[in-house]
C-alpha positions in Angstrom: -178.4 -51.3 48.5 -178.5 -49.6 51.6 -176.6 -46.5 53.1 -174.9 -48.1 55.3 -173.5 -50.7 52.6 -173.1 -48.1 49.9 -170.5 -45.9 52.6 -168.4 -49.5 53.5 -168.4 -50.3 49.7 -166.8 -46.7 48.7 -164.5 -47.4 51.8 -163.4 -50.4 50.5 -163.2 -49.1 46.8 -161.2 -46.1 48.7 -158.7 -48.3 50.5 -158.2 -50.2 47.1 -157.1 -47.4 45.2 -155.1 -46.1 47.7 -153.2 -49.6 48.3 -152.6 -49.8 44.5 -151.3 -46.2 44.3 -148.5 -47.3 46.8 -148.1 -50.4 45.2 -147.2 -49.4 41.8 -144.1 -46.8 42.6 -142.7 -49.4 44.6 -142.9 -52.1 42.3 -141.5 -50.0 40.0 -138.6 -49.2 42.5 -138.1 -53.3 43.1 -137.8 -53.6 39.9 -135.7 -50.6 38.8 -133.2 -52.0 41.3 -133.6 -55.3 40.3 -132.3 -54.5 36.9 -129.5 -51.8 38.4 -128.1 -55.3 40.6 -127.9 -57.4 37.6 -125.9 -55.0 35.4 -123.4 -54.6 38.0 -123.6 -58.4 38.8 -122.7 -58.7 35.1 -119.9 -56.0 35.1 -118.5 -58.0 38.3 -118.6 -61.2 36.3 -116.9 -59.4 33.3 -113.9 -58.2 35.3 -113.8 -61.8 36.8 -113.8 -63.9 33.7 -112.8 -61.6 31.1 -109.9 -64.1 30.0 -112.6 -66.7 29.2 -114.6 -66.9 25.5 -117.7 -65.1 25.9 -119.2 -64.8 22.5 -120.3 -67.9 20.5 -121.1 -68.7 17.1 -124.8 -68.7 16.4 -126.7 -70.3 13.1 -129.0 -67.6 12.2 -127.1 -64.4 13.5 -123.1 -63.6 12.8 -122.1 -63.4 16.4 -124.8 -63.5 19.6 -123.9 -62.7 23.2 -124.8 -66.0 25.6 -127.2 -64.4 28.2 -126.4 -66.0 31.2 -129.8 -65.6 32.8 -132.7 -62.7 33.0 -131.8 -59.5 32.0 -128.3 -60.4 32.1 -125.6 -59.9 29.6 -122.1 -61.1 29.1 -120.2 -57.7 28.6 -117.1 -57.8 26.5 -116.7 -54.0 27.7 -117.6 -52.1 30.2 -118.3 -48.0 30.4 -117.7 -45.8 33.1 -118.2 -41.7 33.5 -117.7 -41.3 37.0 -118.6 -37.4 36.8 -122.2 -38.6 36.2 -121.9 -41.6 38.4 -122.2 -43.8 35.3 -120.8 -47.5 35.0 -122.5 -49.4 32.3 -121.2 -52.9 30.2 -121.4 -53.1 26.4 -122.3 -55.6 24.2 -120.8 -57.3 21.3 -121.3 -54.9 18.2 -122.7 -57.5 16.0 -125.0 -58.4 19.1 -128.7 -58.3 18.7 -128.9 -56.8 22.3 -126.5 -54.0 21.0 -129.1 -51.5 20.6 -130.6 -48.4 22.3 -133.8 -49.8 23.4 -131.6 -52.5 25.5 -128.0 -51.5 26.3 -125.8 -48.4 25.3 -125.0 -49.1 21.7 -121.8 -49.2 20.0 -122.1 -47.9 16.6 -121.6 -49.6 13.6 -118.7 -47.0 12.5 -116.8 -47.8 15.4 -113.5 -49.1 16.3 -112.6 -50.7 19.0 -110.4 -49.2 21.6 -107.1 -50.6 20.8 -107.5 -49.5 17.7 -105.0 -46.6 17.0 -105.9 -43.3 16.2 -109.4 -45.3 15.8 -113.3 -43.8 17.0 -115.2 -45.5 19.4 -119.2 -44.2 19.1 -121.4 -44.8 21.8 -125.3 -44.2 21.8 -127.9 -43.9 24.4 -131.3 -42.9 25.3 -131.7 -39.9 27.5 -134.9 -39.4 29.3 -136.7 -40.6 32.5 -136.7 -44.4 30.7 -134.8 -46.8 32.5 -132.8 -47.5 29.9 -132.2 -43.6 29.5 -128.4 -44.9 30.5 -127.4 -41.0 28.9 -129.8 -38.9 30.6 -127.0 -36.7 32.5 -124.9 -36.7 29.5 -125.2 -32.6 29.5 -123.6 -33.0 33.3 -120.5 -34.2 32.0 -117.7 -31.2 31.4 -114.8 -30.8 29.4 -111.7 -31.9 31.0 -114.0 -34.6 32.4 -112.0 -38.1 32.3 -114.0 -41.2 30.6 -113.2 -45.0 31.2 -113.3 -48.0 28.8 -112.5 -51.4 30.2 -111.8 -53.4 27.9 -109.4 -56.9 27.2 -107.3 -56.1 30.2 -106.6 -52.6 29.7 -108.4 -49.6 30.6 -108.5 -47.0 28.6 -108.3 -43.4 30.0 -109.8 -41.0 28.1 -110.2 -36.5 28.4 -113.7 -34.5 27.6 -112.1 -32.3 25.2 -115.5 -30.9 22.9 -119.3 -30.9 24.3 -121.9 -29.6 21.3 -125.4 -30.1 19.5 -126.2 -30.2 16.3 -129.9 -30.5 15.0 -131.2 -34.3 15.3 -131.6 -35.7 11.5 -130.8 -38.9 11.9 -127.0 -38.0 11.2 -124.2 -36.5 13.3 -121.0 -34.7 12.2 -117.9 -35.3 14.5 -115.4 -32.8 14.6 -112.4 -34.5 16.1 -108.3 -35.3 15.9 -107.8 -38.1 13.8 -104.1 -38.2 14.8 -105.8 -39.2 18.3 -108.2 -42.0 19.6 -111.1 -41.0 20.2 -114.4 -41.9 21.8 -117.5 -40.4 20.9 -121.1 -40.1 23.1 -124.2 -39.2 22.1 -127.4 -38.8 22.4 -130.5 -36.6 22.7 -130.2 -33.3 24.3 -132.4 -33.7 27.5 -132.6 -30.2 27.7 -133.0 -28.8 24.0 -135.9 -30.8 22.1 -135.0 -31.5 18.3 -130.8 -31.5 19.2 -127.9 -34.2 19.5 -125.4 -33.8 22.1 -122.0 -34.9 20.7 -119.7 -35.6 23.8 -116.1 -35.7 22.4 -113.1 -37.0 24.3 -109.3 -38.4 23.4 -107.4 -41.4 24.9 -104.8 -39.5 26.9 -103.7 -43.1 28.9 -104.1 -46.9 28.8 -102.7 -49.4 32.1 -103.2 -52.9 32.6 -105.8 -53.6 35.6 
């Protein structure tokens, strides 16, 4: 091969890298928006046709969420922490989508909020994933007000304990049980090897 060929062909190679180097961030930006637009396309449909049935049985599962279409859930709940500019839908606990590599999971120990004097325990990734939906958990502060929307009524609720505990699998919850209580956690983002427990109590409920 020539000079003058080996130069245009290094060019070319040259030009190709640096096309794909632009190309990949903003795909990834596309697509990170992509999914941002279809959860809060979801939480609008929520709000609009929470009166209607949105779980069905299923034959090989107890109860399974009816996805309506890509990456899109029907939330029977939706999540906001407005301190960390955080508004995220739930899934059905018995859901197979009700899990940490999809959605913020509700734990299996928890009670719904109209439960009295119940727990509602909520679990998410923290990280640079996209589905890191806690990764400014350790932003939120005490006195910091929490939001649950769910069947009509939306629960208010008060930051009243932030802590860490070493990550084992297991978390211990030090809370009122005269009050009801919602629960986040997830992985300290800033301490490797700790849980951040986020503790807060329902301190109002209103119709919207």
């Amino acid at each position: 091969m020539s000079k003058g060929k080996s130069n245009k062909s290094r060019v070319i190679l040259g030009s190709l890298l640096i096309l794909l180097g632009i190309a990949l961030p903003v795909s990834k930006y596309l697509y990170l928006n992509y999914l941002d637009n279809k959860n809060n396309e979801s939480i609008e449909t929520f709000f609009e046709t929470e009166d209607q049935e949105t779980i069905v049985e299923d034959s090989n599962t107890n109860q399974e969420e009816v996805k309506t279409n890509n990456n899109s859930y029907n939330y029977i709940a939706v999540l906001e922490v407005p301190s960390i500019s955080l508004k995220r839908g739930l899934v059905d606990k018995n859901s197979n989508a009700n899990n940490v590599s999809k959605n913020i999971q509700i734990l299996n120990e928890s009670d719904m909020p109209d439960v009295k004097n119940g727990t509602m325990y909520l679990a998410s990734h923290s990280g640079s994933s996209y589905i890191a939906f806690f990764k400014h958990l350790d932003k939120v502060k005490i006195d910091d007000l929490v939001y649950i929307y769910y069947n009509h009524i939306k629960y208010t609720y008060k930051v009243t304990k932030m802590y860490e505990e070493v990550k084992d699998g297991n978390i211990s919850v030090y809370k009122d049980k005269s009050k009801t209580n919602l629960i986040l956690t997830t992985c300290n983002p800033t301490h490797k090897g700790y849980q951040l427990i986020v503790v807060s109590e329902l301190i109002n409920q209103e119709n919207y």
